[in-house]
N, C-alpha and C positions, 0 to 999 in steps of 0.2 A: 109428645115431648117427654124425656126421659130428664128425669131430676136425680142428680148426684148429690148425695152429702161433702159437704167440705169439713174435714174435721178442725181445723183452724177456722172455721167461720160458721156456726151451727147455726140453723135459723132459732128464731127465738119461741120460745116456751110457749103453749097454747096455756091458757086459763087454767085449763083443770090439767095441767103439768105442774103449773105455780100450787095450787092448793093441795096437789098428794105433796110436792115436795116440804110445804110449810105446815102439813100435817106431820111429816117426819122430824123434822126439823128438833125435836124435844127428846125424840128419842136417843137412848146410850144405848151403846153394843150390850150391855146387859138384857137392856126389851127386844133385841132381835130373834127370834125360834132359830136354832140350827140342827133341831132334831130330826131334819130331813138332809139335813147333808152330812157325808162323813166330812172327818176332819183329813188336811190334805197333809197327813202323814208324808216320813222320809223316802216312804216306796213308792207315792203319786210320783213324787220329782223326778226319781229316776228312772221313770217310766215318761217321763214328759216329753214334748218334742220342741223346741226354741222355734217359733212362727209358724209351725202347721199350718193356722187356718189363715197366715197371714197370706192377702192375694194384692198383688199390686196395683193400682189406680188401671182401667186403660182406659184408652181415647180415641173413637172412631174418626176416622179420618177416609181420606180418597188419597191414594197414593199408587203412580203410576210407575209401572218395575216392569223391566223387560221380559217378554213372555218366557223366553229361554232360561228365565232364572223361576220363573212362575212355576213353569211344568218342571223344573231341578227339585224345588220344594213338595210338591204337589206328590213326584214320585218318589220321592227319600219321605216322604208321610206315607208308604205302604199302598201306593200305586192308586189308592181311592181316592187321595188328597185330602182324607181328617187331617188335622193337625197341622195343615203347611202354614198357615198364620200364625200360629206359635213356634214352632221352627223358625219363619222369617225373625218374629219375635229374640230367639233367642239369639241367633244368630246377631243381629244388630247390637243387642247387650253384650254380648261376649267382644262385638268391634268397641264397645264405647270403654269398655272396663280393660281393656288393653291398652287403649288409648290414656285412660287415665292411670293405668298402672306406668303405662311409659313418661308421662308427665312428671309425675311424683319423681322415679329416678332421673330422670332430666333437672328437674328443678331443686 
């Protein structure tokens, strides 16, 4: 069984979660050490990237797609077939956000 985090619904705090955190709990940014990190000067940010390591939730499923569209993906992924599940992927995204771009000016 494969266990997802929900970040709207965290499971709850083991014991010795609660006790580092209520050992914290007294401390001000002044008791913190930062002499191991630099500080994130004006040249971190503009070297930054907005969501890098963000990756989107997915969700295993069985979903049954016509083979002629299988093997279309399969060979637009460089004829080995890496990547055709994320191709389907994108594919689907780029119908949904069309879709709701076309909503938007409709409505």
């Amino acid at each position: 069984m494969r266990y997802e985090l929900d970040p709207l619904n965290p499971p709850p705090l083991t014991e010795e979660q609660q006790k580092e955190l209520e050992a914290l709990r007294p401390k001000t940014d002044a008791d913190i050490d930062f002499s191991d990190m630099p500080e994130a000067d004006d040249a971190f940010f503009e070297q930054a990237v907005p969501g890098r390591f963000y990756r989107r939730l997915k969700q295993q499923l069985t979903l049954r797609i016509d083979a002629d569209l299988i093997a279309w993906f399969k060979q637009e992924a460089g004829g080995d077939g890496r990547g055709y599940q994320t191709r389907i992927n994108q594919a689907l995204r780029e119908y949904v956000v069309s879709k709701q771009r076309a909503r938007k000016k409709a409505g």
